[in-house]
Every structure is written in structure tokens, then in C-alpha cells.
C-alpha angles and dihedrals in degrees: 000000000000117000086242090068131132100343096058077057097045095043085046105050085047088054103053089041098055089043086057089051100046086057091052087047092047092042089053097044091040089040093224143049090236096066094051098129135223098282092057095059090043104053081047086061086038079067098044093054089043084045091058092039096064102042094056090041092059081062102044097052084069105033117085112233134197084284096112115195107237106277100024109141096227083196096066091062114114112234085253088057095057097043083050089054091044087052089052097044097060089048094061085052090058099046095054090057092047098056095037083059095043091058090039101057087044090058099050081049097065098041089055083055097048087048088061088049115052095025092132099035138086089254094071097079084052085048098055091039091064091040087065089039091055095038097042081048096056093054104039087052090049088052090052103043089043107026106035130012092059127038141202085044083235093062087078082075106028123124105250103005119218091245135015086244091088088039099047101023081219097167095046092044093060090038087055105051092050095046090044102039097039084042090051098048092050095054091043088054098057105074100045093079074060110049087040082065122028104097106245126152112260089264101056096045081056094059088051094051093052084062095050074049093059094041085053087053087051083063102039088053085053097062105031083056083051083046096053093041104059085030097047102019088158088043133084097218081107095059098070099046089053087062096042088045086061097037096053080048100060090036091058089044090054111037099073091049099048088071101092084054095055085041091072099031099062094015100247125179126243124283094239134357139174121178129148121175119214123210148171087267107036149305124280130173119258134179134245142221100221122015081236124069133222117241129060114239130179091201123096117253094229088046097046089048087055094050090043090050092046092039081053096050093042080055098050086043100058090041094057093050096055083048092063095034102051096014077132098039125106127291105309125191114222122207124206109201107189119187125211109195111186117194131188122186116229106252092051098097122153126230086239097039102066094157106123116289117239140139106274135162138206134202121203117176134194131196128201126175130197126174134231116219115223114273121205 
């Protein structure tokens, strides 16, 4: 049995089911297929690329490459030896791009979702300053493996090759590991200012913390498949932690975005909600839908609920005089106007609500009129 087996199935089995249900999650909370964004298309190709990796990868852990153990006669291979090396070797080839890609494209994914998040904030410069490191770092390390550290481009599959460099893939391997593993801690790092401050109950800061966990396992299987591979080059110990390195990945992109979906499943609450209704006759707590209004208003929460208290007395005041005034005057038509004024603070986001947080406020009225027949 190949070292890949059972768990490459089983990871990957776990993967395409939690990016169905991310869609799902995204199609319920866009309300329709048409308005699935950028990110969503991308973490499905993210798939694609991790499906072919791993396919090519089950052969590759047991196919033999240009990589020639010291004191190996090369002249002794058959001519079926060498075309099976050369086989290997371009699957390796292949297996490397692929996962380059993978990572890549989950990457990307996160810091589209990050954009989302903090598009308002101070965070978004840092956002998009991470989004030009991690892109100018993909294709400076493409330029490098393909362009560079091995030329002519066929030696990558030569037998034997003129330097181990297009054997070992020594230099890439070292690029790689410092654009992947800094790129990773920084986005890793973006989001914790944000969970230290949104106001969520313990468990559910917990639950965000067991995703930052998984995106610290992501890390930890990059460099322990760096590890394998300067320490067993020969060996296919390398080969599994590739794959769990990209399947923690996608995991850690997806599970933040599959909550709108189990909200309406099992009928869960919202993450974080604050509301309060103001009225002629008082002020009384109410809940909210999302934790983030509808309408765009310019004017602060706290001022607006001021303006809205004093508009309300002004109201009962008024009333009360034309009741004394005319209590014996002909048949009058009262009208009752309640506000309703919802607030949400900027750093109370939900995990399904990943629109960008800012202080909004919403103003929903209701009218109601009764009569009041002549006395006399």
C-alpha cells in the first residue's frame, strides 16, 4: 500500500465535501448562484489543481526520477529504466506546479475574503500589502524554478541531469519555503487585531481559534515536507505532507464561510447581535437578523438615537396638548409612529456575514391609527 493510502482519500473526501458545502453556504447567504464572487470560483479551481496533485503524486511515490542515489552506475540503466525515470521525472514536474498553484489559489482566496472583511478598516492597506507580497512572490518563484535554476528547461527530466539542481530542485526548494511559509504567517496574522476585539461569546471565539489551529497546521506540514525533502530526498515521506499541507489549506479557507448554511440547518442564532428600538414611550431591546443594517447612513448611531428620542417626546408632548385642548371636539385620528433604530459596532462581524464591517444604522418605522369618537 502506498504511503498516500487511506488518509489522501480520506482528506480528500473531507475537502470536496466542506467546499460543497461552502457554495451552498455562499448561495444561501448571496440568494442566488450568479452572485458567487471571485473567491468562490477560485477555491473550486483550488480543488481541481489539489485533485490532479494527488493523482500524479500516488504515481510518483512509487516511480523512480532523475534523482540518482550517490554511487549508482547510470550506465548500467536499461533503456526501459531511463524512459521510466524520465516518466517520473516530469511528473514530478508536474506535482510540484500543481501544488505551487493549489496553495497559491488558497491563498488568494483568503485574502479576497479578508478584503471583504476589513474593507472599511485600518487593516485593509496591510491586506493588500500581503495580497502584492504573495502575488510578486508566485511569480518570482515561477521565474526562478522554470526560468533559472535549471537550464536548458529538459534537463528537469534528463538521465542523468548536469546538476542536481534539476535533480533536487535545491534552490526552489529553499525559495519556496521562505515565500510560502513568511506569506502564510502574515496572512495568518491579519485576522488576530480582529478576533481580540469583535465581541463574540467564549465559545465561539474558541471556534475561531480551532480554524487559526488548522491554518498553523498548514505551516507546520510546509515545512516538515521541506524537511523530508532535503532530509529524504530518496524517500517518499515528502510526498504526504505535500498533500496535507494543501488539504489543511483549503480546509482553513472554507470553514469560516459554511456557517450561513448550518444556521439554517439546525437553526442557530447569529454570531453577534445589538439592537435597541426607541419609541414614544420608551426603549426596549429587540433582535436582529444580521449583526449589519441596510441602509447607509452618514449619521452616528449614538447621535441618530438622540434625535429619534427627542423627535418621539416632542411627539407625546404635542399629542397630549391637542387631547386637553380639543378632549370635547369632533371625531380625531390619532397616529402612533414607533422607531426602531439597529446598531452594530464595527468589529461585530459574523462568520456568515462577511460584507465589510462598519457602523451602520437602520431605521424601520411602523404606524398604527385608531379614532376617537365625539364626547359630550
Amino acid at each position: 500500500m502506498s504511503v498516500l493510502e487511506p488518509e489522501s482519500g480520506i482528506w480528500y473526501a473531507v475537502c470536496w465535501l466542506i467546499v460543497i458545502t461552502r457554495l451552498l453556504s455562499r448561495r444561501i447567504h448571496l440568494g442566488s448562484w450568479k452572485r458567487l464572487q471571485l473567491d468562490d470560483y477560485l477555491i473550486v479551481l483550488a480543488m481541481c489543481t489539489d485533485t490532479l496533485t494527488m493523482s500524479v503524486m500516488h504515481v510518483v511515490s512509487t516511480t523512480s526520477s532523475n534523482l540518482i542515489e550517490p554511487g549508482v552506475d547510470v550506465a548500467t540503466f536499461s533503456r526501459s529504466e531511463i524512459d521510466h525515470r524520465v516518466l517520473g521525472s516530469k511528473l514530478v514536474l508536474v506535482v510540484e506546479q500543481m501544488q505551487c498553484i493549489t496553495v497559491w489559489l488558497v491563498k488568494a482566496c483568503l485574502l479576497l475574503m479578508y478584503r471583504r472583511m476589513t474593507f472599511l478598516l485600518p487593516q485593509h492597506i496591510i491586506v493588500l500589502g500581503v495580497a502584492a507580497y504573495v502575488a510578486a512572490g508566485f511569480v518570482v518563484m515561477e521565474i526562478l524554478y522554470l526560468g533559472v535554476w535549471c537550464r536548458p528547461f529538459t534537463e528537469y527530466w534528463a538521465v542523468p541531469p548536469k546538476t542536481t539542481q534539476c535533480s533536487a530542485a535545491t534552490n526552489h526548494l529553499i525559495t519556496n519555503a521562505v515565500l510560502n511559509i513568511s506569506s502564510d504567517l502574515m496572512i495568518i496574522a491579519i485576522p488576530l487585531p480582529l478576533l481580540f476585539k469583535v465581541k463574540l461569546p467564549r465559545k465561539n471565539k474558541a471556534i475561531l481559534l480551532g480554524v487559526f489551529m488548522i491554518g498553523t497546521f498548514t505551516i507546520v506540514a510546509a515545512v516538515l515536507n521541506k524537511y523530508y525533502s532535503f532530509t529524504s530526498p530518496f524517500g517518499s515521506e515528502w510526498t504526504i505532507w505535500y498533500l496535507r499541507e494543501s488539504y489543511t489549506a483549503i480546509l482553513c479557507a472554507n470553514l469560516p464561510l459554511i456557517y450561513p448554511l448550518l444556521q439554517r440547518i439546525f437553526k442557530l442564532k447569529n454570531w453577534s447581535h445589538n439592537s435597541y428600538a426607541g419609541t414614544r414611550y420608551g426603549t426596549y431591546g429587540t433582535n436582529t437578523r444580521n449583526g449589519l443594517s441596510a441602509i447607509k447612513s452618514g449619521i452616528p448611531s449614538r447621535r441618530l438615537q438622540s434625535e429619534t428620542n427627542s423627535q418621539a417626546g416632542t411627539m407625546q408632548r404635542t399629542e397630549s396638548e391637542e387631547r386637553i385642548y380639543e378632549i370635547n371636539g369632533p371625531l380625531k385620528i390619532y397616529q402612533q409612529t414607533e422607531f426602531t433604530v439597529q446598531t452594530c459596532d464595527a468589529t461585530e462581524v459574523e462568520l456568515g456575514d462577511l460584507a465589510a464591517p462598519k457602523s451602520q444604522t437602520s431605521i424601520d418605522t411602523k404606524s398604527s391609527r385608531s379614532s376617537s369618537p365625539d364626547r359630550h
